[in-house]
C-alpha positions in Angstrom: 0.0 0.0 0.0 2.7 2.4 0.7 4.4 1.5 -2.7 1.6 1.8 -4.4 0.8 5.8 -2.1 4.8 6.7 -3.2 4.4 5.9 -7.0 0.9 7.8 -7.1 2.3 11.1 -5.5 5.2 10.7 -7.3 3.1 11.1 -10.8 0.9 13.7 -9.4 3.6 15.5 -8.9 5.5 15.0 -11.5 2.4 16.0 -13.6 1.9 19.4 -11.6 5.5 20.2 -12.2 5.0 19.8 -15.9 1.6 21.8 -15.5 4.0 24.5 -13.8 6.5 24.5 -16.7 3.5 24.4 -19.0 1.6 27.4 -17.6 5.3 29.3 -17.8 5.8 28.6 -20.9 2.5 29.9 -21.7 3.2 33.0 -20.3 6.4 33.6 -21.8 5.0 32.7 -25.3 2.0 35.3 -24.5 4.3 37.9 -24.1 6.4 37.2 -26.9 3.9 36.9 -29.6 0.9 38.9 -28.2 1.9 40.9 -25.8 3.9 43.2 -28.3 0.6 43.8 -30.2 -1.2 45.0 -26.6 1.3 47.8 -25.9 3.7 46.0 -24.1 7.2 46.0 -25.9 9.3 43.2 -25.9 12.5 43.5 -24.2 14.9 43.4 -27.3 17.9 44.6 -25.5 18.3 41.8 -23.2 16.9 39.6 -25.7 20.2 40.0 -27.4 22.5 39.7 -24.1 20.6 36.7 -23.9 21.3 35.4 -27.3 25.4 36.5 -27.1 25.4 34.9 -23.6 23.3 31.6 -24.7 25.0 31.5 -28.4 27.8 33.4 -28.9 29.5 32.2 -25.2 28.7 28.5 -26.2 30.6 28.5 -29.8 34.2 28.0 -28.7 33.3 24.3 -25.9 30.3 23.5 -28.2 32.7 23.3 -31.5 35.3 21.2 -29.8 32.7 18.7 -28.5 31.1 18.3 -31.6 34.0 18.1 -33.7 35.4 15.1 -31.1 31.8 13.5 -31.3 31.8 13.8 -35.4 35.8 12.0 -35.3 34.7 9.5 -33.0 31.3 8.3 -35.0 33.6 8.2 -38.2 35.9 5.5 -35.7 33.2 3.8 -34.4 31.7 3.6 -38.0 34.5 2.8 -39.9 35.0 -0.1 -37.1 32.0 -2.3 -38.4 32.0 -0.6 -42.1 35.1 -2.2 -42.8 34.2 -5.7 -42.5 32.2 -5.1 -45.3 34.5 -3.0 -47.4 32.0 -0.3 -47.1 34.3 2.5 -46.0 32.4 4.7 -48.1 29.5 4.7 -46.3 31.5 6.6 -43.6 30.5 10.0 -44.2 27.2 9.1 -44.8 26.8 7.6 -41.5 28.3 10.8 -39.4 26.3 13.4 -41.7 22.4 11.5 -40.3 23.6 10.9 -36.8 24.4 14.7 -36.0 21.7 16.1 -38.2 19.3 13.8 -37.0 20.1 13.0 -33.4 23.6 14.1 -32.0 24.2 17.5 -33.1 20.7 19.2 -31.3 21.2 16.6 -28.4 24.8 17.7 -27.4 24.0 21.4 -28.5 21.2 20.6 -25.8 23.4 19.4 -23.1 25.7 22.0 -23.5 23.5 24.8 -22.9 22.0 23.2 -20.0 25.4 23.4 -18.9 26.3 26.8 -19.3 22.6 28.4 -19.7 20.2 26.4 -18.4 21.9 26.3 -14.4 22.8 30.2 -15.3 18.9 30.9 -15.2 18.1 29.1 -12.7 21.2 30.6 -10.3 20.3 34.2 -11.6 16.6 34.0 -11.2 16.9 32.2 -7.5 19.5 35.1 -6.2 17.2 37.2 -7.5 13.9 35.3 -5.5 16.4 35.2 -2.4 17.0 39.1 -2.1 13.7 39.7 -2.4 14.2 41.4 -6.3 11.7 39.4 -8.1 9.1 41.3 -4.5 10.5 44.3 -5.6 9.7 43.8 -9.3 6.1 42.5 -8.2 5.9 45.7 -6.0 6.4 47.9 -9.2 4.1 46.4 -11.0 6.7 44.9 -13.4 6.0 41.1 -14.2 9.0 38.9 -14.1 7.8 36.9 -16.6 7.8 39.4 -18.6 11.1 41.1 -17.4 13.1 38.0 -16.8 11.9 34.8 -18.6 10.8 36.6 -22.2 14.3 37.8 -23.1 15.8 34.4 -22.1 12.4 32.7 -24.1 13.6 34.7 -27.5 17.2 34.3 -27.1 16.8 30.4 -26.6 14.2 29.5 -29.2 16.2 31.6 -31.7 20.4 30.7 -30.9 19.3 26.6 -30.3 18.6 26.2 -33.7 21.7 28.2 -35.2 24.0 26.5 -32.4 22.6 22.9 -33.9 23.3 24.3 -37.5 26.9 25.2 -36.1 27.4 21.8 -34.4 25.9 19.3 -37.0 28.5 21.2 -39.4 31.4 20.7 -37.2 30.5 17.0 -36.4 30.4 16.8 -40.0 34.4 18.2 -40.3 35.5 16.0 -37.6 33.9 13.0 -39.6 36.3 14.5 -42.4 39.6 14.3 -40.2 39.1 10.9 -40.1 38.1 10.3 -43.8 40.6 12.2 -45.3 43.2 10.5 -42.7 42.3 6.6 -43.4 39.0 6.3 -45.5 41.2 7.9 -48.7 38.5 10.7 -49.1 39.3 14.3 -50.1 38.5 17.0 -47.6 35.5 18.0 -51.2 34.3 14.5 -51.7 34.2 13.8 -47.9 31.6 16.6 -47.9 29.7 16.1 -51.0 29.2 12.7 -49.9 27.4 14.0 -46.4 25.8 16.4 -48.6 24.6 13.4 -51.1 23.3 11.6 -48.0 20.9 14.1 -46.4 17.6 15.2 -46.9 15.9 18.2 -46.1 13.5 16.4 -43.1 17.2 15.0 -41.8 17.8 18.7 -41.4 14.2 20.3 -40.4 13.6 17.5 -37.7 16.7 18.2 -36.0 16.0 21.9 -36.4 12.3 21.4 -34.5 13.8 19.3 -32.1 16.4 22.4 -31.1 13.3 24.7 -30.4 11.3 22.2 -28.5 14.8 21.8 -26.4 15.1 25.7 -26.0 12.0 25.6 -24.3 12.0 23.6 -22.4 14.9 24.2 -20.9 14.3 27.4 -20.6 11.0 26.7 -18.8 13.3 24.3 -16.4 15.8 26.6 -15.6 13.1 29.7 -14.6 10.3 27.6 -12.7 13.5 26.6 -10.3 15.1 29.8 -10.1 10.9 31.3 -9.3 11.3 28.3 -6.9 13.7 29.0 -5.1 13.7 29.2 -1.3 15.5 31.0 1.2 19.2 31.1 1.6 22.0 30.4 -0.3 21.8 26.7 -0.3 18.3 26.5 -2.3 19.8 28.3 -4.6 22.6 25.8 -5.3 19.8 23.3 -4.9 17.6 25.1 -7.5 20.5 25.2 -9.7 21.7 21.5 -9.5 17.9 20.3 -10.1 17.8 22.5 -13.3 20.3 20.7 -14.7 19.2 17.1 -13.6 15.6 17.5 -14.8 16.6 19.5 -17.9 18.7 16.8 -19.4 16.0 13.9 -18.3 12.9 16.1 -20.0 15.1 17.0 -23.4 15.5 13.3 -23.5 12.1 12.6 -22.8 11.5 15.6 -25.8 13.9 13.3 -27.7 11.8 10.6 -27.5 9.1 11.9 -28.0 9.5 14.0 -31.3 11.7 10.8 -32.8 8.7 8.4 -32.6 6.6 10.9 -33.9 8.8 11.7 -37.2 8.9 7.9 -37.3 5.5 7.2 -37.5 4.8 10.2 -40.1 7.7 9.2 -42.3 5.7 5.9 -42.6 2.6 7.0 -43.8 
């Protein structure tokens, strides 16, 4: 009975928090996409802090990933390829996995890393010293004043981050290629080129929004969270990470089987 009690309030609340996230996310899309047309401006200047923070900061760790990622699929690849003398196929198999799957995953996981845990430290300071009162007490709504920008800047610099990644997974593919797989540096990418299709590209592409998001969402709903004293806010923090990466998995999942099934039909 007690198992059965645990596993019951564990969904319900599991189901409010993704209410909670939900309702947030409403919010922020409300004043992105409405709100602007009701006399309320949209915050454009720390939109894009946001978007040189979220984007531009990421570049330099999110290249060198991806480019070790894209080297070590072409190994890993060219392992089992080779028993079939299908070396070839090499760049082929690199270009799909990061379109598809690897390059908005690890973008993903990167910005949790550096953005997602930054919203949720910022915002839960913030809740601690009583500014986010202080903003209420002005009549300023911190959804609007705080989550919005970091709404914009996500849902616009995931996608050109994945673009970025994919293409350097793609070149460290073409290290190994050019190294041992005889391939040109040109024929190494034509043949990735050769191999994708435009819904390789677009589902990848939607898949980055959705992650923006929600991680996004995540990373605010802790930092509005947030109890007193320092040590909530490191709490708030370390669960924005944790549940970020499981939901943009679960995201993952989600939006994969549903491309499957539509490809099908």
């Amino acid at each position: 009975m007690e198992l059965t009690t645990q596993i019951g309030g564990s969904v319900t609340d599991g189901l409010a928090y993704l209410g909670a996230l939900t309702r947030l996310g409403g919010r922020a899309a409300y004043f992105t996409f409405v709100a602007p047309f009701r006399g309320k401006p949209l915050r454009f200047e720390s939109a894009i802090s946001q978007a040189m923070q979220t984007g531009v900061g990421a570049l330099p760790i999110l290249s060198l990933i991806t480019f070790f990622i894209g080297l070590i699929l072409a190994l890993q690849s060219a392992y089992e390829l080779r028993k079939f003398g299908a070396l070839n196929y090499v760049a082929s198999a690199v270009a799909i996995s990061m379109t598809r799957e690897l390059g908005p995953l690890i973008t993903a996981i990167v910005v949790i890393g550096r953005s997602g845990s930054a919203f949720a430290a910022e915002i839960g300071t913030m809740k601690v010293t009583e500014e986010i009162d202080a903003l209420e007490t002005m009549a300023i709504d911190p959804i609007h004043f705080l989550v919005t920008p970091k709404f914009i800047a996500m849902i616009v610099m995931l996608p050109c981050l994945t673009i970025w990644a994919n293409s350097m997974g793609i070149l460290g593919g073409a290290l190994f290629g050019v190294a041992q797989a005889d391939f040109t540096l040109v024929r190494y990418i034509q043949s990735s080129l050769d191999a994708l299709f435009l819904r390789d590209i677009t589902t990848g592409l939607i898949k980055s929004v959705m992650f923006g998001i929600t991680i996004t969402a995540v990373g605010c709903h802790e930092g509005l969270s947030t109890g007193a004293g320092a040590e909530q806010v490191g709490r708030s923090t370390t669960r924005a990470v944790v549940v970020s990466i499981f939901l943009v998995i679960l995201v993952d999942l989600i939006f994969t089987a549903l491309f499957f099934f539509v490809s099908e039909r």
